[in-house]
C-alpha positions as CSV (number, residue, x, y, z in Angstrom):
1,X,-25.9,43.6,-13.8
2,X,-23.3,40.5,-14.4
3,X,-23.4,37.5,-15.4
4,X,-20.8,35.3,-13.3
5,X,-19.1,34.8,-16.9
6,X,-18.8,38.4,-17.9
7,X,-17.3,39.4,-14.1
8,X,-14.6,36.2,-15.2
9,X,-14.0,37.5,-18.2
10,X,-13.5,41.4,-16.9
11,X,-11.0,40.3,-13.9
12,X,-10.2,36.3,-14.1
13,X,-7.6,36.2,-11.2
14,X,-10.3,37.8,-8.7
15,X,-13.0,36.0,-10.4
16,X,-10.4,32.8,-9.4
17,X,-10.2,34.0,-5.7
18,X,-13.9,34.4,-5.5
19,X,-14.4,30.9,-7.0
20,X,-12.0,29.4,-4.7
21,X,-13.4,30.5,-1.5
22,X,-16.8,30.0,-2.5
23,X,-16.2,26.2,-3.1
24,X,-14.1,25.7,-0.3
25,X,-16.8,25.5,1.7
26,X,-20.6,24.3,0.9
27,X,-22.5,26.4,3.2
28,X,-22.9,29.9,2.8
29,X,-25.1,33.1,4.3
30,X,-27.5,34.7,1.7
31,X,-29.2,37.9,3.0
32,X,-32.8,38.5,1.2
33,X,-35.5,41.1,2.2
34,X,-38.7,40.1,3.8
35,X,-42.1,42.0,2.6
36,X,-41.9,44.5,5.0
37,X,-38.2,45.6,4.2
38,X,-36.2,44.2,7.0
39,X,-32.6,42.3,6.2
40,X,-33.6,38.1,6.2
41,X,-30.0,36.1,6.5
42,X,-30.5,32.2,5.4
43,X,-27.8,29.7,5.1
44,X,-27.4,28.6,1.6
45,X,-25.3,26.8,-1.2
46,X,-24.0,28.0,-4.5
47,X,-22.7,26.9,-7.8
48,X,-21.6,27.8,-11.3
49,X,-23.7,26.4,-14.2
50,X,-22.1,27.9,-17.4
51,X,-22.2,31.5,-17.6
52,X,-24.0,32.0,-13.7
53,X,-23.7,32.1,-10.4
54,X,-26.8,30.1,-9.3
55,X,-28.5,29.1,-5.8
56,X,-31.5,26.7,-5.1
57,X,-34.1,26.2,-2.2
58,X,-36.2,24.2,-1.1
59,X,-39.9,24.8,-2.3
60,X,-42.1,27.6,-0.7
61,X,-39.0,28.8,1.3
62,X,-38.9,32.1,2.8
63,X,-35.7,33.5,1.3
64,X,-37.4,31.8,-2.1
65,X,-40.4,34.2,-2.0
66,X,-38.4,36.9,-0.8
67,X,-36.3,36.4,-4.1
68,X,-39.5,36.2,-6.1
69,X,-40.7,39.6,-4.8
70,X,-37.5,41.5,-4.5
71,X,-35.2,40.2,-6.3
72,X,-32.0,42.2,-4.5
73,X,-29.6,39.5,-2.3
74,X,-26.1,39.5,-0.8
75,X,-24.2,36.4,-0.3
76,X,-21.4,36.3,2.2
77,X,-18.8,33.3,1.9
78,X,-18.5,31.2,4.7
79,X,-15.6,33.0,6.8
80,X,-14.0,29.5,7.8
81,X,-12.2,28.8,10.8
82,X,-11.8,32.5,11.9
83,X,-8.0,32.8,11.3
84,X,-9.1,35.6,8.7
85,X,-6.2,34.2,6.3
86,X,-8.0,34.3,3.6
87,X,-10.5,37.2,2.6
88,X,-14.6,37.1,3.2
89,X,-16.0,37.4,-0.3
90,X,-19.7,39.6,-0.6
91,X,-21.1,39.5,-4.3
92,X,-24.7,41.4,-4.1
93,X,-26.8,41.9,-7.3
94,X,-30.2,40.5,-8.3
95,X,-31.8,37.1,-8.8
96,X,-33.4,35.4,-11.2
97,X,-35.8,32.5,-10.8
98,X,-35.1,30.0,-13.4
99,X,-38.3,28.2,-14.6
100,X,-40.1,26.6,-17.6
101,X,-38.2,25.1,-20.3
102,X,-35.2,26.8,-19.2
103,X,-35.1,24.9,-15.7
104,X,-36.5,21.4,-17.2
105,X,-33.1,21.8,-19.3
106,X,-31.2,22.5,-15.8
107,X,-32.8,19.7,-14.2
108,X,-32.2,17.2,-17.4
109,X,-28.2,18.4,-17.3
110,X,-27.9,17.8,-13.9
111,X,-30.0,14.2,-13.2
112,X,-28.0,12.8,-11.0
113,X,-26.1,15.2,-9.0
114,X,-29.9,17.3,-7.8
115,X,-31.5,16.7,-4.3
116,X,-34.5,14.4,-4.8
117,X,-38.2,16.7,-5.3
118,X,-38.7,19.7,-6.8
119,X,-36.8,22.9,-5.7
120,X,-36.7,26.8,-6.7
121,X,-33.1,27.6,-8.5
122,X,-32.2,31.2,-9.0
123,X,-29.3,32.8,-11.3
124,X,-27.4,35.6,-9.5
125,X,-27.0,38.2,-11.3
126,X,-24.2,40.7,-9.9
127,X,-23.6,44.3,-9.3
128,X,-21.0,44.2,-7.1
129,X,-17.9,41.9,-5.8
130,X,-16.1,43.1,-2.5
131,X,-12.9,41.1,-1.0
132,X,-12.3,42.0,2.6
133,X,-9.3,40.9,4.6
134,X,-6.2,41.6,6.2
135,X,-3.5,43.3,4.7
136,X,0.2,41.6,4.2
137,X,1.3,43.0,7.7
138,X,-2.3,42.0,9.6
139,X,-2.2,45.6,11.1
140,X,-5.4,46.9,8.7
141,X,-8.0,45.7,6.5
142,X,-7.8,45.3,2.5
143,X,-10.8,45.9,0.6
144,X,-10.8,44.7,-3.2
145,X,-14.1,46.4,-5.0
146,X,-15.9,45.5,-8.6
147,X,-18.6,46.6,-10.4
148,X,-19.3,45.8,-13.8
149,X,-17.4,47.9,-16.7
150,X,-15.9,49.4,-13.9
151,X,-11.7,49.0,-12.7
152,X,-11.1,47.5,-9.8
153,X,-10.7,49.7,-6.7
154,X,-8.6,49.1,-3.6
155,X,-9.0,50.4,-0.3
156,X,-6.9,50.4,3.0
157,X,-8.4,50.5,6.5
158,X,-6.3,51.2,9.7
């Protein structure tokens, strides 16, 4: 598993892609799984705080104790206006709740910018980074795969 840092560090100009299209919009989908194993989508936000990929929620949420049990997620970027012009970003991994000293220290670097009451925050810990869109000619699909201390793989789809 990755640290947002480390998958920058391995492959900076998809890292760049991936941060782009993750802040051009607020609002993304997070998938969780509920306690008896089915798929849980939520809509969520992310952001980068030093070396991680992080996400909050709202106290006793449902995708926050799904996270708390099992900590496997998938975020999907928020696919815009449908054009498909730029690619739908997928990082999956595991998350970890932040908490104790560690989050006071999140919440004193951030006074200010943090919705008012208290909140879960989670670092997202990633396995895997997939960029799907359409190729140059918009006849098939491009598929852009990492995984950490692994190269980067391509894929066409007709």
């Amino acid at each position: 598993m990755a640290t947002w840092k480390q998958f920058e560090d391995e492959v900076p100009e998809l890292a760049a892609i991936v941060h782009a299209q993750l802040t051009a919009t607020k609002h993304h989908v997070l998938a969780t799984l509920r306690a008896d194993g089915s798929p849980r989508v939520s809509g969520t936000e992310v952001d980068f705080d030093g070396d991680h990929l992080t996400l909050g929620s709202m106290p006793e949420a449902r995708k926050a104790h799904d996270l708390q049990r099992d900590p496997r997620y998938a975020v999907h970027n928020n696919p815009g206006d449908a054009t498909m012009t730029v690619p739908d970003v997928k990082i999956s991994g595991r998350a970890v709740e932040v908490t104790g000293p560690e989050f006071d220290a999140y919440q004193s670097a951030h006074a200010g910018a943090l919705p008012p009451g208290p909140f879960h925050l989670f670092r997202l810990g990633i396995d895997e980074v997939v960029l799907a869109g359409l190729n140059d000619t918009r006849t098939g699909m491009a598929i852009t795969l990492w995984r950490p201390g692994q190269q980067v793989r391509t894929f066409a789809r007709a």
